[in-house]
C-alpha positions as CSV (number, residue, x, y, z in Angstrom):
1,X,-33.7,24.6,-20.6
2,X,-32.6,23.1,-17.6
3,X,-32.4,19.3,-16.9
4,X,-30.6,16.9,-14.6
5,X,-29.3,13.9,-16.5
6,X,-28.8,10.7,-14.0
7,X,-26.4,7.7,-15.1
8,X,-27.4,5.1,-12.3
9,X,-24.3,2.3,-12.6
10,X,-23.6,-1.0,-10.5
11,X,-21.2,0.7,-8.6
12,X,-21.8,4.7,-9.1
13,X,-24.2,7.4,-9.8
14,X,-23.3,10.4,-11.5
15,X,-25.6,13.1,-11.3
16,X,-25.3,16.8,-13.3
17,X,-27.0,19.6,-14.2
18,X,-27.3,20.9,-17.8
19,X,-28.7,23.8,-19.6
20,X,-28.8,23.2,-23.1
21,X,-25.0,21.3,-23.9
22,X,-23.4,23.0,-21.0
23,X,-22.4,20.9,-18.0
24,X,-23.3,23.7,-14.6
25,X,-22.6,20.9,-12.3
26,X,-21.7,17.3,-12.0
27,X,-21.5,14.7,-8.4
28,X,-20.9,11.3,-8.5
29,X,-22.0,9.1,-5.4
30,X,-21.9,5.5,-4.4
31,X,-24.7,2.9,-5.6
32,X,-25.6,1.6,-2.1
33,X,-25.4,-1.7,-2.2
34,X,-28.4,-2.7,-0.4
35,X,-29.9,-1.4,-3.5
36,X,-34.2,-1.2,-3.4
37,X,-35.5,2.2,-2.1
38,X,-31.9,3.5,-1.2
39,X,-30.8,3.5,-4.7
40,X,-33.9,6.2,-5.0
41,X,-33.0,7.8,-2.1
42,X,-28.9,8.1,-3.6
43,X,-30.4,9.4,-7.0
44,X,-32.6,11.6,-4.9
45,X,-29.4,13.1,-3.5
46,X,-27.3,13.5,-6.7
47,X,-30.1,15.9,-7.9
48,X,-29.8,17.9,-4.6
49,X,-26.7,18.1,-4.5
50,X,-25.8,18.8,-8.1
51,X,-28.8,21.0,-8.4
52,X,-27.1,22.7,-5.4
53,X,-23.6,23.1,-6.5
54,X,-24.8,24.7,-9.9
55,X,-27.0,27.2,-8.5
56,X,-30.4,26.1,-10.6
57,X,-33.2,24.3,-10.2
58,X,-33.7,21.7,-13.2
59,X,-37.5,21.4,-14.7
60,X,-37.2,17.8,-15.3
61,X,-34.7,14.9,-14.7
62,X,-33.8,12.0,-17.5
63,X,-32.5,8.5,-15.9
64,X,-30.4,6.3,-17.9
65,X,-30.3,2.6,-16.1
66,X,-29.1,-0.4,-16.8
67,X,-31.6,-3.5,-17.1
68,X,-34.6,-4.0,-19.8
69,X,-36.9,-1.6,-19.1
70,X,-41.1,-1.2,-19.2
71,X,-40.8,2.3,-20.4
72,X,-44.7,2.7,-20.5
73,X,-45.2,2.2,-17.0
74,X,-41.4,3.7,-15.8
75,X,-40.6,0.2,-14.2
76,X,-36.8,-1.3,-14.1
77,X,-37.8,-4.8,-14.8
78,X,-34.3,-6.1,-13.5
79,X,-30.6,-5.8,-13.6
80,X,-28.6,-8.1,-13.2
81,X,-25.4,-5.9,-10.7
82,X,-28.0,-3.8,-8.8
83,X,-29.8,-5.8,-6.0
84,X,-33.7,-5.5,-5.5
85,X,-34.7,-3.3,-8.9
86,X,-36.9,-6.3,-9.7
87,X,-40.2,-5.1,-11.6
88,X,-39.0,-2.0,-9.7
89,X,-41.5,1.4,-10.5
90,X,-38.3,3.7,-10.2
91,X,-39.9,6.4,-12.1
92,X,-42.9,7.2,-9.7
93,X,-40.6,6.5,-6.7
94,X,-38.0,9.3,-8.2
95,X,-40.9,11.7,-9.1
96,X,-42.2,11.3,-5.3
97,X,-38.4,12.2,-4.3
98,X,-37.8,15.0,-6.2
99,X,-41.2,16.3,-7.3
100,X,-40.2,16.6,-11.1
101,X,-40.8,14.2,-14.1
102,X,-38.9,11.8,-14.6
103,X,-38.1,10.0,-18.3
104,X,-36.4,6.7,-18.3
105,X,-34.0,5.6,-21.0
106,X,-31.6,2.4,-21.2
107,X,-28.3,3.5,-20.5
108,X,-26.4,2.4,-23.3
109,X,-29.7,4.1,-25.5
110,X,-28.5,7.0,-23.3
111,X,-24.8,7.1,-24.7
112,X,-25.8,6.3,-28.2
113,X,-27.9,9.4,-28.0
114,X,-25.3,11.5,-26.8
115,X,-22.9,10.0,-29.3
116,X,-25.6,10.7,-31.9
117,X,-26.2,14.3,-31.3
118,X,-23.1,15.6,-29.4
119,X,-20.3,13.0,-30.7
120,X,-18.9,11.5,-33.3
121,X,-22.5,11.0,-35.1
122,X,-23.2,15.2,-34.8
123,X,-24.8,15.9,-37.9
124,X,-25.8,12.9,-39.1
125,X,-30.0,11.8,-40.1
126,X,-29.3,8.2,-38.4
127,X,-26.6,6.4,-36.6
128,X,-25.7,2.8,-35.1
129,X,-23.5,2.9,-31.6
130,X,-21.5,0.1,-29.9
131,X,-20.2,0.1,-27.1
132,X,-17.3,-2.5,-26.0
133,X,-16.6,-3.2,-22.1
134,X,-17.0,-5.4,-19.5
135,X,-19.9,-6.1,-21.6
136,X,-21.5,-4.9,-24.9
137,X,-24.2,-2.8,-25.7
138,X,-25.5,-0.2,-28.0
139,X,-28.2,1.9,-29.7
140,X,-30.0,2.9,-32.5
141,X,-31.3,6.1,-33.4
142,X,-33.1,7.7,-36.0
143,X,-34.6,10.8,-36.8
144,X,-32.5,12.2,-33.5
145,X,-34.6,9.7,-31.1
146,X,-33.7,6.0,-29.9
147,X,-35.1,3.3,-31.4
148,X,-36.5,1.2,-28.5
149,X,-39.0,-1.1,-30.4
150,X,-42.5,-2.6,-30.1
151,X,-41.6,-3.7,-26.5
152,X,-38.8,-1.5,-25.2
153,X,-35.7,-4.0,-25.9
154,X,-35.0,-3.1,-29.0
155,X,-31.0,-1.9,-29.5
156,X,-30.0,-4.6,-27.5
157,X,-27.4,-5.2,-29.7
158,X,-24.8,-7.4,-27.8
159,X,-27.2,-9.9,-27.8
160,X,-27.2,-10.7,-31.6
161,X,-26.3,-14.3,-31.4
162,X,-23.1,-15.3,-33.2
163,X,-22.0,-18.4,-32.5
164,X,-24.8,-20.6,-31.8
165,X,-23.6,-23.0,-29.0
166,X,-21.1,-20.7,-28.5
167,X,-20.2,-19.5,-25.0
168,X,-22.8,-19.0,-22.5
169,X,-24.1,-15.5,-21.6
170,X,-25.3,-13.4,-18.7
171,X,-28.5,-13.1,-20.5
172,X,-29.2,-16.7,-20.3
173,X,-29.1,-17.5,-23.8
174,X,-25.1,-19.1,-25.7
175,X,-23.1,-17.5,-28.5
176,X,-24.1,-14.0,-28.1
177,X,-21.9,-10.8,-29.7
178,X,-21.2,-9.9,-25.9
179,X,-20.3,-13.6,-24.9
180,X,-17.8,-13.5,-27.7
181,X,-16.1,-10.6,-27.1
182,X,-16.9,-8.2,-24.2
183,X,-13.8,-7.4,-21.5
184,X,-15.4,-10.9,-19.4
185,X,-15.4,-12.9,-22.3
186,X,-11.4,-12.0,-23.1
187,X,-10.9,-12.7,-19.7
188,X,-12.4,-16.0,-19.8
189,X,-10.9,-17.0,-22.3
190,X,-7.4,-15.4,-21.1
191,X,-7.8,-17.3,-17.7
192,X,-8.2,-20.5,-19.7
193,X,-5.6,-20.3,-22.0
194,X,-3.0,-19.4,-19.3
195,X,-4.0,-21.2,-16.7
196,X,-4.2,-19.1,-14.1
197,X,-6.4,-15.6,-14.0
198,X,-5.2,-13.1,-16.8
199,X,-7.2,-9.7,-16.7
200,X,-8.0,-7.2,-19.5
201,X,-5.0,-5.0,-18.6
202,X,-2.7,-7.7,-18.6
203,X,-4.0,-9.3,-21.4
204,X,-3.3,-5.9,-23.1
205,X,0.4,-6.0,-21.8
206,X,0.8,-9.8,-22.9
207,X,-0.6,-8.2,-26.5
208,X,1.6,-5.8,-26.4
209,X,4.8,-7.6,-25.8
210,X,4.2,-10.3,-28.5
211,X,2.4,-13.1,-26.8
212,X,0.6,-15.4,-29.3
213,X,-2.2,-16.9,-27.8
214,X,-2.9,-13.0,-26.3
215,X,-2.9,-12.0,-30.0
216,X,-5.2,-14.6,-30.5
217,X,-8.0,-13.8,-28.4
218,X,-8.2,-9.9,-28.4
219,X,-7.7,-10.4,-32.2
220,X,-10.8,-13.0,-32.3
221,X,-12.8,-10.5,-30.5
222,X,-12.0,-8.0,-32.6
223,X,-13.2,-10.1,-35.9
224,X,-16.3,-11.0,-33.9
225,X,-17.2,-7.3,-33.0
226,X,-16.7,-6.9,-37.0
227,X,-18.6,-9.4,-38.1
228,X,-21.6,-8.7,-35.6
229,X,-21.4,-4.4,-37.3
230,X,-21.9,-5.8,-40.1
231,X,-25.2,-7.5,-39.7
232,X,-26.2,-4.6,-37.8
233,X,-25.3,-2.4,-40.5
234,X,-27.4,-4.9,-42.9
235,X,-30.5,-4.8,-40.5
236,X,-30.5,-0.8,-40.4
237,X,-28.9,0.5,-42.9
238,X,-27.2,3.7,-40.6
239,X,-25.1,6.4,-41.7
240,X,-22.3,6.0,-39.3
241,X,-21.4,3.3,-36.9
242,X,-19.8,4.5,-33.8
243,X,-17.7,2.1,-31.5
244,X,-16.9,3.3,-28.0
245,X,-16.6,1.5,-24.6
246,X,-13.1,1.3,-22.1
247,X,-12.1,-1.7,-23.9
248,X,-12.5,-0.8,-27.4
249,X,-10.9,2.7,-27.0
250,X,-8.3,1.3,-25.4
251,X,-7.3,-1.3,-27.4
252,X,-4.2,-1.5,-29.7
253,X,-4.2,-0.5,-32.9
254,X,-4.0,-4.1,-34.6
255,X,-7.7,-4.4,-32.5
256,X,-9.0,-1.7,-34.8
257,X,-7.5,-2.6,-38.0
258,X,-8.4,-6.3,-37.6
259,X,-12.3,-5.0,-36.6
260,X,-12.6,-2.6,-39.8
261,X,-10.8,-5.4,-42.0
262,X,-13.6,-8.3,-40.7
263,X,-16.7,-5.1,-40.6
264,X,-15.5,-4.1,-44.8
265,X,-15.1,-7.8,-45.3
266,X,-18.9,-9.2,-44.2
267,X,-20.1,-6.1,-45.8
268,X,-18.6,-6.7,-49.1
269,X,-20.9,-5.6,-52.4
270,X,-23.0,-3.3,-49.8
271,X,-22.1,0.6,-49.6
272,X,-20.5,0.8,-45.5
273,X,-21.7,3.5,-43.6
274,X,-18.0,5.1,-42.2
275,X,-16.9,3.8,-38.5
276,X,-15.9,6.3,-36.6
277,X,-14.7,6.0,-32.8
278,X,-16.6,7.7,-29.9
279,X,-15.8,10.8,-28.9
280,X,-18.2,11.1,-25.7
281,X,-15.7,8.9,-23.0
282,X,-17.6,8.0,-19.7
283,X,-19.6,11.1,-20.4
284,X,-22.0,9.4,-22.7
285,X,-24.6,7.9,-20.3
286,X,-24.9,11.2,-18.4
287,X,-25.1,13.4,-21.4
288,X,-27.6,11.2,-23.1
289,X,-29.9,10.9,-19.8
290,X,-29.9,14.7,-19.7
291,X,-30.9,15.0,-23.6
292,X,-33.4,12.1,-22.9
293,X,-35.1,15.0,-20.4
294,X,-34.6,18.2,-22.5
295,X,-36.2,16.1,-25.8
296,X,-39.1,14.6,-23.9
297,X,-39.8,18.1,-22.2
298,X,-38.9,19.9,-26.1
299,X,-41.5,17.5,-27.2
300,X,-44.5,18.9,-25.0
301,X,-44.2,22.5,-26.1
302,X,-42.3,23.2,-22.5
C-alpha cells in the first residue's frame, strides 16, 4: 500500500512517499511563514513533488502537526510557532488540494508510533515514548494505535505538572515536565546562572569541560525527566519506555545515567518496564504520519 506521510514543523515540511516500510521518496520544503492557506498550499506541494520523484501515486496521505487537535472534525485548533492555524479545518482544505483522504495525527503521537512499530518498541503489545527537545512531548500507544483520549489531548505528556509554582510554561500553566527540562528551559536557566545567554550546545561544552553550575542544570533536568517516567510509567503501566528527542540523544552520558538512576529510584517496589533509547532520529514524525495513513486505510478493508 501506498501512502504519503507529512511532518508539517514550525520551520519545515517534509513530505515522502512510502509503500509499506520503504521510503520511494522523500522532499523537504519551507513552512511559509505567512502560514493560513499557504501552509496547505506547501503541504499540497510536498505530495506533488514527492509523489513525483518516486514515480507513484499514494491512495491516501497521513499529517502529523503540531498543536492540539479536534481529530473528529480534522481541525488544527492552534499552534503556538505556525501563524494563522487557529480552529484551522486543515484536513478538508488538504483533501480539496490533493483529492485524497487525509488522517490527522499529533506529531509527537506520530513519532511515538513509528518508534512503537518500526523502533526501539518493534515487538512490543504497548509502549510509552518521550521525546526531549526544544520542548517535550510524547505518546502512548497500545494495541499498535495511539492513545489520544476522550478529547484528543491525551499523551500530552510534557505537560504533567512537576513542580507546582514551578517555572512558567508555553502552555499557560507553571511547573510542567517540559518547563523543567526541555532544551528552553536549560537555556533559561543557563542564561540566568551565567549572566549572559548560554545555549544548549554550549551548555553541552561547559558540561563537558567540568563546569559546575552546567553540571547542575543538565543534571537537574535529567532527574526531572526521571522522575516525570516514572509517574507515567505508574499511570500506564507500558512495556517499554522510549526516550528520543535532539537533546536527549545528544546528551552526555552522566544525563542518562542520572535519568535511569532518578526513573529506577521513583519506581522503586514496582516492576520497570526497560528504557530504551529511540532509534527513529528526525525520521519519526514522517514515518509515523505515513503509518497513521496505511493503518487508517488497513482499517477500512482498503
Amino acid at each position: 500500500m501506498t501512502v504519503v506521510g507529512l511532518d508539517l514543523g514550525g520551520t519545515k515540511i517534509a513530505a515522502g512517499v512510502f509503500d509499506g516500510e520503504k521510503l520511494l521518496s522523500k522532499v523537504v520544503l519551507p513552512t511559509p511563514e505567512e502560514g493560513g492557506m499557504a501552509v496547505v498550499e506547501a503541504l499540497a506541494e510536498g505530495v506533488e513533488r514527492a509523489e513525483r520523484e518516486a514515480g507513484a501515486r499514494a491512495l491516501a496521505i497521513g499529517l502529523g502537526t503540531p498543536g492540539p487537535l479536534d481529530f473528529k472534525e480534522g481541525i488544527i485548533r492552534f499552534t503556538p510557532n505556525i501563524r494563522g492555524l487557529l480552529d484551522f479545518p486543515i484536513r478538508r482544505l488538504l483533501e480539496e488540494a490533493t483529492r485524497r483522504p487525509v488522517y490527522l495525527e499529533n506529531d509527537a503521537n506520530a513519532a511515538a508510533l513509528a518508534e512503537h512499530h518500526l523502533g526501539a518498541a518493534r515487538g512490543e503489545a504497548s509502549s510509552l515514548f518521550l521525546t526531549v527537545s526544544t520542548g517535550i512531548g510524547g505518546g502512548v500507544v497500545l494495541g499498535g494505535r495511539v492513545l489520544r483520549g476522550e478529547r484528543g489531548q491525551g499523551g500530552e505528556l510534557g505537560h504533567i505538572t512537576l513542580l507546582p509554582g514551578g517555572p512558567a510554561c508555553g502552555c499557560g500553566l507553571e511547573g510542567c515536565l517540559e518547563a523543567l527540562a526541555a532544551g528552553r528551559a536549560l537555556e533559561r536557566e543557563a542564561s540566568y546562572a551565567y549572566n549572559r545567554k548560554v545555549d544548549t550546545k554550549e551548555l553541552f561544552q561547559l558540561f563537558a569541560e567540568g563546569e559546575p553550575k552546567a553540571r547542575r542544570i543538565l543534571l537537574q533536568a535529567a532527574r526531572y525527566v526521571g522522575i516525570g517516567l516514572a509517574s507515567l510509567v505508574k499511570a500506564f503501566d507500558p512495556g517499554v519506555v522510549v526516550v528520543g528527542g535532539g537533546l536527549a540523544l545528544n546528551a552526555p552520558p552522566a544525563y542518562w545515567e542520572t535519568l535511569e538512576e532518578a526513573y529506577r529510584h521513583y519506581l522503586s517496589g514496582w516492576e520497570v518496564p526497560p528504557l530504551r533509547r529511540a532509534l527513529l532520529g528526525g525520521e519519526a514524525g514522517l514515518l509515523g504520519a505515513a503509518l497513521t495513513a496505511h493503518l487508517a486505510v488497513r482499517g477500512k478493508g482498503q
